[in-house]
Residue frames as a rotation matrix with the C-alpha (Angstrom) as fourth column:
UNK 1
-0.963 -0.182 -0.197 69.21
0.202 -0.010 -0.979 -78.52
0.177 -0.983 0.046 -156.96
UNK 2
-0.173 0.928 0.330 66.18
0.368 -0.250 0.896 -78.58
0.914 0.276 -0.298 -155.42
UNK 3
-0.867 -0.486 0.110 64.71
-0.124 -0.003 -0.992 -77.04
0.483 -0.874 -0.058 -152.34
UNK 4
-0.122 0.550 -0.826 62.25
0.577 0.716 0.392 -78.76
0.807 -0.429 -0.405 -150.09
UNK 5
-0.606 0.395 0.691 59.96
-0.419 -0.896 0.145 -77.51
0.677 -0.201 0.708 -147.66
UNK 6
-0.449 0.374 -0.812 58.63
0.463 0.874 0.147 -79.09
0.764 -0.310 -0.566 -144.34
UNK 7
0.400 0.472 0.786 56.27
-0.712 -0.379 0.591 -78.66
0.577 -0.796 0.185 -141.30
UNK 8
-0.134 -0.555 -0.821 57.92
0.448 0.705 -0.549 -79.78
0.884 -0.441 0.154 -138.57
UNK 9
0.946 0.296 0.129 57.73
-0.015 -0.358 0.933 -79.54
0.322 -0.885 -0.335 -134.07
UNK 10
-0.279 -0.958 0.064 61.45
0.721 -0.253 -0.645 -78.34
0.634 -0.134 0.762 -134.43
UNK 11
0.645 0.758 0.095 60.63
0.666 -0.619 0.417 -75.62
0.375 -0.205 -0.904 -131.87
UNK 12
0.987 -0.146 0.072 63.75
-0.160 -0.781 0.604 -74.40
-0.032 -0.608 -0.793 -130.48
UNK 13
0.302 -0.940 0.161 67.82
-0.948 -0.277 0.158 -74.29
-0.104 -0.201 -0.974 -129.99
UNK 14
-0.268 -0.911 0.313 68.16
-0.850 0.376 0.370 -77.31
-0.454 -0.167 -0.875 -128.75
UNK 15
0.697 0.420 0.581 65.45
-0.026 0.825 -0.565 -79.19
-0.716 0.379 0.586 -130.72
UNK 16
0.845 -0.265 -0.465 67.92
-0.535 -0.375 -0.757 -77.91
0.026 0.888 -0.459 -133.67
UNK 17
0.099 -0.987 -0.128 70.84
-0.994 -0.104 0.036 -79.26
-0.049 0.124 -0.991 -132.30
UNK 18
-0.063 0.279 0.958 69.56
-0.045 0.958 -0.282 -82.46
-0.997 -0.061 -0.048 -131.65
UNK 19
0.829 0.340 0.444 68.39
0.163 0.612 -0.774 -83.06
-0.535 0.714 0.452 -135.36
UNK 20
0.439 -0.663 -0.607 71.77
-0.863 -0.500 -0.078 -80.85
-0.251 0.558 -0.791 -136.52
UNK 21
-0.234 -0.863 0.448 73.93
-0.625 0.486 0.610 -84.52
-0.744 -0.137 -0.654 -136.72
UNK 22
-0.174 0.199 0.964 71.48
0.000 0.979 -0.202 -86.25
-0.985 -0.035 -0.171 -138.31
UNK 23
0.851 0.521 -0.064 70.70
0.123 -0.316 -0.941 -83.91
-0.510 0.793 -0.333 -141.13
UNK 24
0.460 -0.587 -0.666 74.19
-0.868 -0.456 -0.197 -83.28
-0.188 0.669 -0.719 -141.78
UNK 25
-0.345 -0.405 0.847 75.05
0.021 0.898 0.438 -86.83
-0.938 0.169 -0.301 -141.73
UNK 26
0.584 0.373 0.721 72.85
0.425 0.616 -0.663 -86.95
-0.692 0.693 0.201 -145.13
UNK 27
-0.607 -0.690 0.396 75.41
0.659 -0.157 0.736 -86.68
-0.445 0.707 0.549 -148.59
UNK 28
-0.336 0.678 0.654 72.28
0.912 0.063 0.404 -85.84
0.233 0.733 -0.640 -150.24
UNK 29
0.576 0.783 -0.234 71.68
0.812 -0.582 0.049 -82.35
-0.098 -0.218 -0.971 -148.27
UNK 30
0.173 -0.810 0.560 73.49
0.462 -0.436 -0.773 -79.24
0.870 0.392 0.299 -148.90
UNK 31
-0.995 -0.076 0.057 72.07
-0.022 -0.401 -0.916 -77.02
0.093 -0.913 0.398 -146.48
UNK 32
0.250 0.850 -0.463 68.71
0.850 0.036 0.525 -76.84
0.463 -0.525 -0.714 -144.13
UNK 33
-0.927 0.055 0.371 67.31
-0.218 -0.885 -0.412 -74.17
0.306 -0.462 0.832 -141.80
UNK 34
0.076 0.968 -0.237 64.39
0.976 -0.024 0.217 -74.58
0.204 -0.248 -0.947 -139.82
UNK 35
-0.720 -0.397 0.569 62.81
0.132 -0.884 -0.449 -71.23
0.682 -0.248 0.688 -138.78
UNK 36
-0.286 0.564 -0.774 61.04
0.908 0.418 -0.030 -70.96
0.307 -0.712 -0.632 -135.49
UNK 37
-0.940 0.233 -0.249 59.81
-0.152 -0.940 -0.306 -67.56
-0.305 -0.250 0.919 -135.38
UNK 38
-0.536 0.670 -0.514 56.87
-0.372 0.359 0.856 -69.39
0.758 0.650 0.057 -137.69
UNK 39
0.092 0.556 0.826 54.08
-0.904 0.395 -0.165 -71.00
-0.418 -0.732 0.538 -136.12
UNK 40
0.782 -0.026 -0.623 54.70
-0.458 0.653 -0.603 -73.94
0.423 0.757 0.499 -138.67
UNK 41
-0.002 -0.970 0.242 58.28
-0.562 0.201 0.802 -74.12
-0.827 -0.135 -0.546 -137.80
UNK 42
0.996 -0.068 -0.063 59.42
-0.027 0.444 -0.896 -74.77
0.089 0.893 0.441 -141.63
UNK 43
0.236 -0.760 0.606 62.14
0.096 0.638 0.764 -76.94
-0.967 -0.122 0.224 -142.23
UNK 44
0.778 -0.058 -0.626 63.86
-0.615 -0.274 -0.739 -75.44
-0.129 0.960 -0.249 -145.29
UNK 45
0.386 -0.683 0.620 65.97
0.006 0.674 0.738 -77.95
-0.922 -0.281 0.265 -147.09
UNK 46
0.546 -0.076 -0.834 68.27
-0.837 0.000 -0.547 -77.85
0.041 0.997 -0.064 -150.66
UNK 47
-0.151 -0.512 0.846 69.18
-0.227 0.851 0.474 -81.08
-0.962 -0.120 -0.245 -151.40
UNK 48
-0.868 -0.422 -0.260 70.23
-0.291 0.008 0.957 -82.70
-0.402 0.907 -0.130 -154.94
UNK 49
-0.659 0.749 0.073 66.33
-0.176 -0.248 0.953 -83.90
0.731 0.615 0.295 -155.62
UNK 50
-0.391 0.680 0.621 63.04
-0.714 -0.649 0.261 -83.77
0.580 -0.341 0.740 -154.79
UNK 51
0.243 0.473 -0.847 62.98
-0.138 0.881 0.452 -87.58
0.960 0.007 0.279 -154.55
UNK 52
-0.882 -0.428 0.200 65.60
-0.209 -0.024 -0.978 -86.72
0.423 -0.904 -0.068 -151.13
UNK 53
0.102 0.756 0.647 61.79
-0.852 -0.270 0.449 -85.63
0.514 -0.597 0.616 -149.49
UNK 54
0.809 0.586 0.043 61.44
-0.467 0.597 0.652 -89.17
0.357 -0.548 0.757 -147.97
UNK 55
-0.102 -0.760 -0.642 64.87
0.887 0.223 -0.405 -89.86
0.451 -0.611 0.651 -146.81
UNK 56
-0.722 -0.456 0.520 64.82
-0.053 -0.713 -0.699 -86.18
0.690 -0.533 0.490 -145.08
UNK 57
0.124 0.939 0.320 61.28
-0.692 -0.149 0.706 -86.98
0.711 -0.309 0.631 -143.70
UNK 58
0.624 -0.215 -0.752 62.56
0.518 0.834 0.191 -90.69
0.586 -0.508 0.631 -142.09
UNK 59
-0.284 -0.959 -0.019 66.00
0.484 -0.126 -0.866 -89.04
0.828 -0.255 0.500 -141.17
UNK 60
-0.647 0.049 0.761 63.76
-0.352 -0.905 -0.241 -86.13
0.676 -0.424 0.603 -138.97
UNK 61
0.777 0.460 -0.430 61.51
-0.078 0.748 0.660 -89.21
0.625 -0.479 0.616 -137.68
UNK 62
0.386 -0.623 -0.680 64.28
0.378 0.779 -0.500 -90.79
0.841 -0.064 0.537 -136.62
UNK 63
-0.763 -0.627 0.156 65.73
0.163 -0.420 -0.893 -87.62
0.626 -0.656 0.422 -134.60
UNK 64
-0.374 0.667 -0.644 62.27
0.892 0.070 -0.446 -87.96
-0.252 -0.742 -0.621 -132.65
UNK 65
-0.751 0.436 -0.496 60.49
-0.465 -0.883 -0.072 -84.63
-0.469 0.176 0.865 -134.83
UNK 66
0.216 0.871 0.441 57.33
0.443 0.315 -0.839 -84.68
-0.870 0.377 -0.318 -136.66
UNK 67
-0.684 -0.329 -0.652 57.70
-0.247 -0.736 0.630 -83.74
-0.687 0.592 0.422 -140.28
UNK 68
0.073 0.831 0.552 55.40
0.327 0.503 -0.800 -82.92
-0.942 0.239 -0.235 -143.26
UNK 69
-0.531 -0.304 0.791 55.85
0.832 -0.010 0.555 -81.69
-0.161 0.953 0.258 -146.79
UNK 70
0.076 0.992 -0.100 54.19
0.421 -0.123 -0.898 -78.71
-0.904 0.026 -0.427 -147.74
């Protein structure tokens, strides 16, 4: 298991719920957490590998966020 780490302009309740369908749609994620108390707003993610990073990066595109590895 690995867990993955993004910057992201998740900023708030309902930005969460909005992206909540799309992340759990993915097989490949276990669980996620963004935490917005951060100025970052990090997008914590354990999924089965690191290669996931660019399907979770498209998947958070997709839900209309900005995401970045760090």
């Amino acid at each position: 298991m690995e867990t993955l780490k993004f910057k992201t302009n998740i900023k708030c309740g309902g930005c969460i719920a909005t992206v909540t369908p799309h992340l759990d749609g993915l097989a490949e994620v276990f669980k996620w957490e963004v935490n917005t108390d951060t100025p970052d707003k990090i997008l914590t993610v354990e999924t089965a590998s690191a290669a996931d990073a660019e399907l979770i990066q498209e998947t958070v595109k997709k839900a209309g966020f900005q995401v970045e590895k760090v």
